[in-house]
Every structure is written in structure tokens, then in C-alpha cells.
N, C-alpha and C positions, 0 to 999 in steps of 0.2 A: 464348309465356310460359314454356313447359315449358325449352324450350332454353336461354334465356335463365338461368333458374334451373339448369341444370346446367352451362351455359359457367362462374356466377359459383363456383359448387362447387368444379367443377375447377381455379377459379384459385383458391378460398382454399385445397384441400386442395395447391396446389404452395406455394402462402407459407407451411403450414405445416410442410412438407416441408425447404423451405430454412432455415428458421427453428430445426426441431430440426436441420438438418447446425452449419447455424453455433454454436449452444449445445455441441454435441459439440465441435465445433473448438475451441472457448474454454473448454472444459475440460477438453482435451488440452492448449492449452496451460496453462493454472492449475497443472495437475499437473507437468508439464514442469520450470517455473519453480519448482514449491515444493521439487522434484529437486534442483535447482542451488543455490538457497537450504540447502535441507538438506546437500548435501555440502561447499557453502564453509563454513558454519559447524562444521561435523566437523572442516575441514580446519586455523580458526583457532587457535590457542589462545586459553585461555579470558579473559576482559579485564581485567587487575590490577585487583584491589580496592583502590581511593583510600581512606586511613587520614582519618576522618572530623578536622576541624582539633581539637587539644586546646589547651584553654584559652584563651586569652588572641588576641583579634584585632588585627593591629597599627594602630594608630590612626590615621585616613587625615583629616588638615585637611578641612572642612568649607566651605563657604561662598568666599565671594569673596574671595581672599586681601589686597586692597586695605583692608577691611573689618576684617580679622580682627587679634583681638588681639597685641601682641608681648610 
């Protein structure tokens, strides 16, 4: 029973062993990637400001043109 109970120990204290390598790993890469991320965006220029439309929208027919009035 004793053994039993430390065989199952030793196998959860290795899953959780692997368990924090691989969290490390996957936050080696997170960080890696946020690198890359952050130096392309330094490297672009920054993204033309689109001049919001002023005034008037040009008027686009509606409906089923078979329909529509002439």
C-alpha cells in the first residue's frame, strides 16, 4: 500500500515537473513572439489617418432596379 502510494507520488511529482518545463517553454516563446511583434511594428510606419468622409454621401439606387422609378 505504502509503495503503491509513493510509485503514484513520484509519477504525479514528474507530470508536474513536465508540466512547469512546458509553461516555461510557452512563455519563452510568448515573449519571443511579442519581440518580433514589437520590432516589426517600430520598424513600420505609422498607418495614414483616413480623413473621416465630409458631407454629403453619393447616392447609391436602392432596390431592384426593374422596380425602380424612372
Amino acid at each position: 500500500m505504502l509503495q503503491q502510494q509513493q510509485a503514484m507520488l513520484q509519477q504525479q511529482q514528474a507530470m508536474h515537473h513536465q508540466y512547469q518545463a512546458q509553461q516555461a517553454q510557452a512563455e519563452r516563446q510568448h515573449r519571443e513572439m511579442m519581440q518580433v511583434l514589437q520590432q516589426q511594428r517600430a520598424e513600420q510606419p505609422p498607418p495614414v489617418q483616413l480623413q473621416p468622409n465630409q458631407g454629403v454621401q453619393p447616392q447609391v439606387p436602392r432596390g431592384n432596379p426593374v422596380f425602380r422609378e424612372f
